[in-house]
N, C-alpha and C positions, 0 to 999 in steps of 0.2 A: 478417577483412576487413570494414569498414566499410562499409554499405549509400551507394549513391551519391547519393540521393533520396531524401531522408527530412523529418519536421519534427512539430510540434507544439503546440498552442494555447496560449495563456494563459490559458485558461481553459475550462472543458469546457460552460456555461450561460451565455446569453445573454437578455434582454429587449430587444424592440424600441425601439430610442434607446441602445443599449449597445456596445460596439466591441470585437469581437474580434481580436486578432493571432495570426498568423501564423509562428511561427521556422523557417527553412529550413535545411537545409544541401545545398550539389548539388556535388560532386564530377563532374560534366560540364563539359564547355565549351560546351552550350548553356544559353539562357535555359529557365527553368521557367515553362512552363503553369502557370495556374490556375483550375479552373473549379466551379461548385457543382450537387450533386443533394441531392436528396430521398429521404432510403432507408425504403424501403420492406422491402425483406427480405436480408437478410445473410447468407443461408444458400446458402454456394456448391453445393448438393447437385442437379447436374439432374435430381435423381429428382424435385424437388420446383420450388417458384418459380424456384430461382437465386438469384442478387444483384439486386436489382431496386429501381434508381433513378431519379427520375426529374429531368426537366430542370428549373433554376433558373439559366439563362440573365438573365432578365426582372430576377429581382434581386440579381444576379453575373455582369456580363455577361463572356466568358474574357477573358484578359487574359495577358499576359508581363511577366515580370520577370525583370533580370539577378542572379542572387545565387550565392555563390559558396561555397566551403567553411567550416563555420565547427566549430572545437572543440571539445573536451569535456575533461574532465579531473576522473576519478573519484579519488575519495581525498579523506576527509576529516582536515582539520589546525586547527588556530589562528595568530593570525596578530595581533600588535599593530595597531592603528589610523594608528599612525604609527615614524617610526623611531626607535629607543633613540639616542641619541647622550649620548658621554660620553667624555672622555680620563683615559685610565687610567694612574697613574705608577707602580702596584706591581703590582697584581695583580686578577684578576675572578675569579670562585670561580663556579660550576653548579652548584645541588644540585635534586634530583628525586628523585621512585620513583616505580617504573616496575614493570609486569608484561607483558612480553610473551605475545605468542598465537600467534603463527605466525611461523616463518621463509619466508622467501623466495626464500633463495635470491642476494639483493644486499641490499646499503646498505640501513638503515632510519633513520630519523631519528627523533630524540628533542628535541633541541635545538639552534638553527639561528640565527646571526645573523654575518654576513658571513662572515669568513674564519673563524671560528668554529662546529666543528659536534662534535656529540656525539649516539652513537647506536652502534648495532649492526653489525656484517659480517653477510656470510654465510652463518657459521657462530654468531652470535650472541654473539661477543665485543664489551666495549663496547670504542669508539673513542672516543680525544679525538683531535680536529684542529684546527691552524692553520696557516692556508694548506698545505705538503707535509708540515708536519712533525706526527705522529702517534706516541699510544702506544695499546695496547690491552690491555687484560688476558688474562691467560691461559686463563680458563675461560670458559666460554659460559655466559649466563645462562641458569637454567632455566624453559624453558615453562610459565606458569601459577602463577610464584610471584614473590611481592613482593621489590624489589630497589631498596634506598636508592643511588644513584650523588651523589657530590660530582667534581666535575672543578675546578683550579685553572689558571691561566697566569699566570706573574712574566713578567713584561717583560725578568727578565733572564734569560730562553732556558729556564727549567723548566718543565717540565708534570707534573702530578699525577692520577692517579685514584684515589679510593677507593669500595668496592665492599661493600657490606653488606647479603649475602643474607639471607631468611630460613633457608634451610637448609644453612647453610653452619657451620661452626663458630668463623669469627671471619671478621674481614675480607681484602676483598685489596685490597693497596696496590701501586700502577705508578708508575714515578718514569721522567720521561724531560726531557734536556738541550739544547739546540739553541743556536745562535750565531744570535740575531734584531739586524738592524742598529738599531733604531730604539730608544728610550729611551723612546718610550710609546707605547702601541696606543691608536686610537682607533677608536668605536665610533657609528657611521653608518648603519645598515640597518634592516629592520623585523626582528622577532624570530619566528621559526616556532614551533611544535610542532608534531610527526607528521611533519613533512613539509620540505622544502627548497625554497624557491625558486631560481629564477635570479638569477644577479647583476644588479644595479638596471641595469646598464645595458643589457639586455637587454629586448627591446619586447615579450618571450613571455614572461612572468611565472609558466610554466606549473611548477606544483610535483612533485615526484619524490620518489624515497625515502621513501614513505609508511612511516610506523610503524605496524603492528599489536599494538594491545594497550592497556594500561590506563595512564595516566598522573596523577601527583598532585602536589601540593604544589611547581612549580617557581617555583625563585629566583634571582635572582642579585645578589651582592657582590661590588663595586667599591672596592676598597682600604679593604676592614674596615666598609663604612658600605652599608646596604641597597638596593640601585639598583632589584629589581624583584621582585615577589612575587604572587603569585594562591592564594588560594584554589579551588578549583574544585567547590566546592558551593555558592559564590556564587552569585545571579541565578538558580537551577536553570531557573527557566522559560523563560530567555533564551537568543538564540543569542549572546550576549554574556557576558564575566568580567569585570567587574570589576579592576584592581590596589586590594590592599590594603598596597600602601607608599607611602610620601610622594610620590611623584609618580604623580600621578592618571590620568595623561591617559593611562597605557599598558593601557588596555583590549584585551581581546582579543577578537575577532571568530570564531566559529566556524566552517567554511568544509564544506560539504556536513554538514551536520548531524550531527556524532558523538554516539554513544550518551551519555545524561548519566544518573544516577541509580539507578547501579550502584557496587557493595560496592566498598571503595577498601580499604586496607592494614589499618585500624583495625577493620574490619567482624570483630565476635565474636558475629554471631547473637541479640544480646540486644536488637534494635531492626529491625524489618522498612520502617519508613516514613523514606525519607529526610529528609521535613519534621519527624520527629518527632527524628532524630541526622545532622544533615546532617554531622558530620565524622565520619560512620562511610562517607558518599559521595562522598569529595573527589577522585575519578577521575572522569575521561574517559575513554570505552574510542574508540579510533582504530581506522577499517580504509581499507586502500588499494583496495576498491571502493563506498564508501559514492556513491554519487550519486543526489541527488533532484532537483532543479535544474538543466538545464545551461546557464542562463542563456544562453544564445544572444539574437543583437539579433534583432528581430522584421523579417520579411522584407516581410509587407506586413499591412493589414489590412483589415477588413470592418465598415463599419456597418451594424447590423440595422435596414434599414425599418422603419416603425412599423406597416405591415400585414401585417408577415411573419407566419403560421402557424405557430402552434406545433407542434412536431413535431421528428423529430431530420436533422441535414442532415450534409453530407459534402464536405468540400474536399479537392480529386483536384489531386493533383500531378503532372507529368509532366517528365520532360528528358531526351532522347535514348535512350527506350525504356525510362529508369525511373518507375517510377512509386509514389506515396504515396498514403493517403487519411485526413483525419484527421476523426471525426464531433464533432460536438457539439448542443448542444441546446439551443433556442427553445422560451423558458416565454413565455406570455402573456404581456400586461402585466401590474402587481401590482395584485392585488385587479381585475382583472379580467375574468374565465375567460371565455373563447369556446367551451365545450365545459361538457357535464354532468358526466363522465368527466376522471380526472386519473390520469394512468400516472406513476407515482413514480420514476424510474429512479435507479436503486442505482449512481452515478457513485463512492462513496466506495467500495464494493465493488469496482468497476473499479479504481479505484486502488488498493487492497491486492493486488489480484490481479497488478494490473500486470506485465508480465515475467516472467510466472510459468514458470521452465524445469521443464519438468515430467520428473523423470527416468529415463519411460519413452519419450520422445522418440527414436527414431531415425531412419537415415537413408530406411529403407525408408517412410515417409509421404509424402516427396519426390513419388512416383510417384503417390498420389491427389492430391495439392495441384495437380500440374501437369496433368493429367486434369480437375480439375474447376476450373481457373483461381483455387485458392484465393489466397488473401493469403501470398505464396512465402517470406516469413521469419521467422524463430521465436528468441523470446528462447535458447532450448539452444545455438543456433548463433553467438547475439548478447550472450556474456555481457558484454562492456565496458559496454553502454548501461547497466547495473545491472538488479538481478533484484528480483524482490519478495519480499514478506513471508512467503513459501510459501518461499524459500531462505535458504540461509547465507549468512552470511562466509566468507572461506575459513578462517578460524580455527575454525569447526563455529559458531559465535553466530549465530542466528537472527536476520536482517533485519528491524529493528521499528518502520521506519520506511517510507514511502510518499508520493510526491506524481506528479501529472499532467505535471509542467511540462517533461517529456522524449518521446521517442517509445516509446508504448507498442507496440509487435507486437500484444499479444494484443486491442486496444481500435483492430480495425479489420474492415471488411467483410470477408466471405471467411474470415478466421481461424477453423482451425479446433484444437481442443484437444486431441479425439483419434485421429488418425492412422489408428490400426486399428481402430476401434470398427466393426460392422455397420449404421452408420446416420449420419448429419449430425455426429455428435461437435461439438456445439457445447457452449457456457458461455457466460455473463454477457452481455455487449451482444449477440453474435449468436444466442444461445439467446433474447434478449429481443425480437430481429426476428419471430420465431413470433407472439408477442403482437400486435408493431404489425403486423404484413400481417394478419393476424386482421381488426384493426379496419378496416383500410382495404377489406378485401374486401365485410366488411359494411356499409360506408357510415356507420361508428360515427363521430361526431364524437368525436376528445379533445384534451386539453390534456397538454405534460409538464413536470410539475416535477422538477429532481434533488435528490439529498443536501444538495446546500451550499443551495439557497434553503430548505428545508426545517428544515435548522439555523441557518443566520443567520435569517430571518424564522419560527421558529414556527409556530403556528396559523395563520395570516396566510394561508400562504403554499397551504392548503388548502381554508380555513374557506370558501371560495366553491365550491365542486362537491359534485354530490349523492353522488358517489363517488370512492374514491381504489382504484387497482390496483396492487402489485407487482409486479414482474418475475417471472421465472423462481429468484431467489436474491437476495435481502436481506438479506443475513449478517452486516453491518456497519453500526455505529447509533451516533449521541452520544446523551447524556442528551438534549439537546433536541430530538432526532431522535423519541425516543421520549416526550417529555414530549406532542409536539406530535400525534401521532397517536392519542395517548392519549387527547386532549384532544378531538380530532376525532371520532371514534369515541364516547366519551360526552356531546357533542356532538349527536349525534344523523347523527352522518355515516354513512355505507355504507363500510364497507371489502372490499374483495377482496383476500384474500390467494396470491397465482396459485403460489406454489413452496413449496420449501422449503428446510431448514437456516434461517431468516429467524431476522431479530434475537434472534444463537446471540453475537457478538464485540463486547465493549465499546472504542470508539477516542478517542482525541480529538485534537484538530487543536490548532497553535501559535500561542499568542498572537500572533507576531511573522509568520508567518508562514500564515494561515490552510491552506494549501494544501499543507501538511505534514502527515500525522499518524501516529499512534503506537501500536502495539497490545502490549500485555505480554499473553502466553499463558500466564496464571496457572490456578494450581489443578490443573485438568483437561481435559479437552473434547476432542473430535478434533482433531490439530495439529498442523504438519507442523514442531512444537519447541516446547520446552521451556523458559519463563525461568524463571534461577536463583533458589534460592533467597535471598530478600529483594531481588532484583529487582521484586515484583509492583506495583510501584507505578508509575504512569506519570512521566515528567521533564516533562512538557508542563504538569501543572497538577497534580501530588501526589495524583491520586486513585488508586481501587485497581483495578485491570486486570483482565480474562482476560473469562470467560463475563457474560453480563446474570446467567444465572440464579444465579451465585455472587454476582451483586452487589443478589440480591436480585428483580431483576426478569426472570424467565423469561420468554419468550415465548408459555406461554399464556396468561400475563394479558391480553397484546393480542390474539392472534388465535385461543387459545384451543386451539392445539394446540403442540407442541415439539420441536426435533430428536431421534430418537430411535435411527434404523440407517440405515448407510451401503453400500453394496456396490458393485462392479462398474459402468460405465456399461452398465446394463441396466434395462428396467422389465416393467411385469406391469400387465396390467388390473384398473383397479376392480371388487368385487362392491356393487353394490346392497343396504344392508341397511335404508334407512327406505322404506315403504310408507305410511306415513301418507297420510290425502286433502290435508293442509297443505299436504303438499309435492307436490301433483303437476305446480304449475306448472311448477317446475323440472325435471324430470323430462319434462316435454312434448317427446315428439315424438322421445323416442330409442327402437332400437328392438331394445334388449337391456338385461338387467339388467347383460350385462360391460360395463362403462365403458371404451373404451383399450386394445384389444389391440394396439394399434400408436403410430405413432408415431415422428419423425423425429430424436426423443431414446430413446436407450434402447430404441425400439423398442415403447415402452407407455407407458401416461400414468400411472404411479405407478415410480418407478427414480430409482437414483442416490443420492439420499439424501431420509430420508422423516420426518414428522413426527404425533406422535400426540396424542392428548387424556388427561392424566393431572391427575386431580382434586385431585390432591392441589396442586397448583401453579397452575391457571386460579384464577379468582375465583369460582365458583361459579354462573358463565351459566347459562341452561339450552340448554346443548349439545343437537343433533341430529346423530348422525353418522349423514351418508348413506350412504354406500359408503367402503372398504375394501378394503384391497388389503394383503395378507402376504408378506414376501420373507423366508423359513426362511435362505437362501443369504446373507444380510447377514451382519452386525456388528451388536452393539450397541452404543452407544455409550458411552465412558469412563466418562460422569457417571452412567449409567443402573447401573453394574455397584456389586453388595456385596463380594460372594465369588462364589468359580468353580459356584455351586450357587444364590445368590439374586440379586436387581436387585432397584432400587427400584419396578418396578411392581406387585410380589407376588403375581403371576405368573408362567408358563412366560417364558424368554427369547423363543422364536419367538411367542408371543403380541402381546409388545411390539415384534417390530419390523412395524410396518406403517405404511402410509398412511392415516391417518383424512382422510375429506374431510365438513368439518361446516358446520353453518348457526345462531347464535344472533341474539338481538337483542337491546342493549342498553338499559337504564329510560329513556333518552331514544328511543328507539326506532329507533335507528341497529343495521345491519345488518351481520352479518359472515357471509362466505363465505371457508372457507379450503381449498386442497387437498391440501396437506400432501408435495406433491410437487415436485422440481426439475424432470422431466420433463414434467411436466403438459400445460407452452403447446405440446411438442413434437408434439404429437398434433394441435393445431389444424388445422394444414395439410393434414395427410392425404388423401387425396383429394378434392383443389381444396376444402380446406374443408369438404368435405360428409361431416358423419360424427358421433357421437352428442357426441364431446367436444365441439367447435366448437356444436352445438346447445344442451349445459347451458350454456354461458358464454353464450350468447346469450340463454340464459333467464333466468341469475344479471341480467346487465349491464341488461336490460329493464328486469327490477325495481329495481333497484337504483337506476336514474336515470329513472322515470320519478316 
């Protein structure tokens, strides 16, 4: 069931003199409210703040608007630019291979241009058809193996299939006869792959019959003489192909982004880099729930004042009892910061995570959601809108693609992640409201920047604050993401690194497409999947995927600790272990050496997943770890383990898994504070604020920016 009230931005960061839109969709027969706050804390929890926003009336004054239902339409296909036309006096010929992945259960398409369709049943026999008349082969292709199809139609009532498995021991041939009145077919339509549209004169152009699975080399001949051909390791970077026959103009359009840059029929393992044997990659892998995009028309939109505040805001939807909230975020103007303090927020994070069905989701959380007036819908319940990069396809292929431009569930106020957890059970944006009500309580001015100014502008985009803060969880980086903070940091900037698991996932975004991007889960690392072998390479720009630290650059080079054990949403308090007089500023004013025995995360401000300091991989800082915190009951993680007896930190196992929370300072004399905890900002709140953790950050952030 389709939520009734729903919608999503075009963009999740905004600067004053910049215009955000709005996409709706309202399945009521009222008009939709729209009004704006100021959020302040997103933690539905009333043991604690609550959700707490506040009024932006003054510059959004509410308003109505009539908008009505608008669609969607998962499943990625291709699609020519314009129609094939050609009249035919003998014959058109379809040749393809093809690896399916999943049956379905119906129709799946392969190849699609008017009354001409060719593809799969049910039961995963090919079909040729024109207009009623159909043959299909006798066997059903098999799942996960490559399969040359030629399909023929004579005009004078023949059709032909041939069928050349790889594991088959010779071909199979279908010969079928029909009495067609006409003396030549002509050919007027655009041309599909994966997918079937509606007939042209249909005003719903909406496509069906998705194909799941791997697709290469299709052609097609028109009485002996080449009418249309694609390469599909062409253009890799593009959501565009290319024709590489004489007639140029039948470009094909990719349509919800299907996976590119994956092992095609030719792939023999002797070459792992598509750029380096693109026709070892001349597949497209198709799925009938790919959606990143739902391209919806924008329902209304918002100019950002040139005095707006930076901070993050929230557009609250309403219509006849339903209701939406969609946040986004107000960076200063460029180049220049209204605050000492800069909260970096991990928007590209949100978007991997986006949709995340988590698949210990059950019904039973219902009952706390509706109890503590959380955010009442959950991608498990809402698989249509497309899931994230934490789920499958339904063919078991891991999701390795992500963008904003849909409604996300888990990137709103209230949301919460875990259901049964003994505490707040938050993540990402509303685990990062901890943070901001933090500041606000204490009268902290700050500014925020996300992922994408960060990547599109560089250094630029920081190089004016005496300090930068992470979130709760920074998991997700481009090169320039990280070149830039790099840069800032020896620079002489202050960084605060407030979580953990942090810049653990190498991504990158689409040329064509910024607001797309792509993660290959190569090598090793915690994952909730696997890309295949000679998969590791991204389609987006041919570099090489998975962890930073496989690619070279680990995370403690920048913040000088690394992921290292994962466990339970649960946490444990710091122990104190520097006494040094250096440090006693920091240290001021708490009033135990346990750091965190509580906490609205995890229940402690060291849980969840934890990050440590190994020498072997920082640059050689001279590190201070102040306190420490050991979770025996963890995991270690993937990349950390040798054999079932050694790890790379030469070490006891339970040694290594802890939370280091350390202090260095770089030759420019730029400062880092890291916690090494996802739980960490959880503790802030704790009673109204008042409590030893809320006291060290207060001591960190003092110095830091004064």
């Amino acid at each position: 069931m389709s939520v009734k009230c729903i919608g999503y931005s075009d963009r999740l960061s905004v600067r004053p003199g910049d215009t955000i839109c709005f996409h709706i969709s309202n399945e009521t027969n009222q008009n939709v409210s729209a009004r704006l706050t100021r959020s302040i804390s997103a933690d539905p929890n009333p043991a604690g703040m609550g959700i707490v926003e506040t009024n932006c009336d003054a510059l959004f004054p509410p308003q109505e608007f009539k908008i009505e239902k608008q669609e969607f339409s998962p499943g990625s296909y291709a699609k020519t630019t314009s129609a094939l036309q050609h009249n035919i006096t003998d014959h058109i010929s379809l040749s393809v291979t093809v690896m399916p992945t999943h049956l379905t259960g119906a129709d799946q398409t392969i190849l699609s241009i008017g009354m001409l369709w060719l593809g799969i049943d049910a039961k995963g026999q090919v079909n040729l058809r024109y207009g009623k008349d159909s043959i299909a082969s006798q066997h059903p292709l098999h799942i996960g193996k490559w399969h040359k199809i030629t399909a023929e139609i004579k005009i004078s009532g023949q059709m032909h299939l041939a069928i050349d498995s790889a594991n088959a021991p010779e071909p199979e041939s279908i010969f079928g006869e029909f009495d067609w009145p006409a003396d030549t077919i002509s050919l007027n339509d655009v041309l599909t792959i994966a997918a079937r549209l509606q007939p042209s004169d249909r005003a719903d152009q909406h496509p069906h019959h998705h194909f799941n699975g791997r697709i290469e080399h299709p052609s097609i001949i028109i009485d002996d003489d080449i009418f249309a051909e694609w390469n599909l390791a062409d253009n890799m970077t593009s959501l565009k192909v290319p024709s590489i026959s004489a007639n140029d103009d039948q470009t094909l359009i990719l349509v919800n982004a299907p996976t590119r840059g994956v092992c095609g029929s030719l792939w023999d393992a002797s070459e792992f880099s598509w750029k380096h044997c693109p026709e070892h990659y001349a597949a497209i892998h198709f799925h009938d729930d790919d959606i990143y995009d739902f391209n919806w028309q924008s329902s209304f939109s918002f100019a950002i004042p040139k005095d707006m505040a930076s901070g993050i805001y929230v557009m609250r939807i309403r219509a006849d009892g339903y209701e939406d909230a969609m946040p986004f975020f107000v960076c200063a103007p460029k180049a220049k910061p209204t605050a000492k303090l800069c909260v970096l927020v991990s928007t590209f994070t949100y978007a991997i995570y986006g949709n995340h069905a988590r698949p210990d989701f059950h019904d039973g959380w219902l009952k706390r959601i509706a109890d503590w007036g959380a955010y009442p819908h959950n991608p498990a319940k809402h698989r249509e809108y497309g899931l994230s990069t934490y789920n499958n396809h339904p063919d078991g292929c891991g999701i390795c693609h992500a963008s904003h431009k849909r409604p996300l569930f888990n990137l709103r106020p209230g949301y919460i992640t875990f259901g049964d957890a003994e505490c707040s059970g938050l993540r990402h944006f509303q685990a990062d409201s901890h943070l901001i009500s933090w500041l606000h309580k204490n009268n902290i001015d700050y500014d925020v920047i996300t992922d994408d100014e960060l990547d599109r502008e560089g250094l630029a985009a920081i190089a004016g604050y005496a300090a930068v803060a992470t979130g709760t969880h920074p998991e997700y980086h481009t090169q320039h993401m990280l070149n830039a903070l790099m840069q800032y940091r020896d620079q002489g900037g202050n960084l605060l690194y407030l979580g953990g698991n942090g810049f653990y996932w190498k991504i990158v975004r689409h040329q064509d497409d910024p607001d797309l991007l792509e993660i290959r889960r190569a090598e090793d690392g915690l994952r909730a999947w696997a890309s295949k072998p000679g998969e590791y390479y991204h389609s987006f720009d041919g570099s090489y995927g998975g962890l930073w630290r496989r690619n070279g650059r680990p995370p403690q080079q920048l913040v000088g600790i690394g992921f290292t054990a994962q466990g339970v949403f649960d946490g444990h308090p710091y122990k104190r272990t520097c006494f040094d007089a250096d440090f006693d500023w920091l240290f001021d004013g708490l009033e135990s050496d346990n750091i965190g025995d509580f906490g609205f995360s995890g229940n402690g401000a060291a849980g969840f997943e934890l990050d440590r300091v190994d020498p072997s991989l920082e640059d050689s800082h001279n590190i201070t770890v102040l306190a420490q915190s050991f979770a025996n009951e963890f995991m270690l993680v993937p990349e950390e383990h040798l054999t079932h007896l050694t790890n790379l930190s030469g070490g006891s196992e339970n040694d290594a898994k802890r939370a280091d929370m350390i202090y260095f300072k770089t030759a420019a004399g730029g400062q880092v504070f890291s916690t090494g905890s996802i739980t960490f900002c959880g503790s802030l709140p704790w009673n109204d604020f008042d409590n030893d953790v809320s006291r060290l950050l207060f001591n960190v952030v003092k110095r830091f920016t004064e």
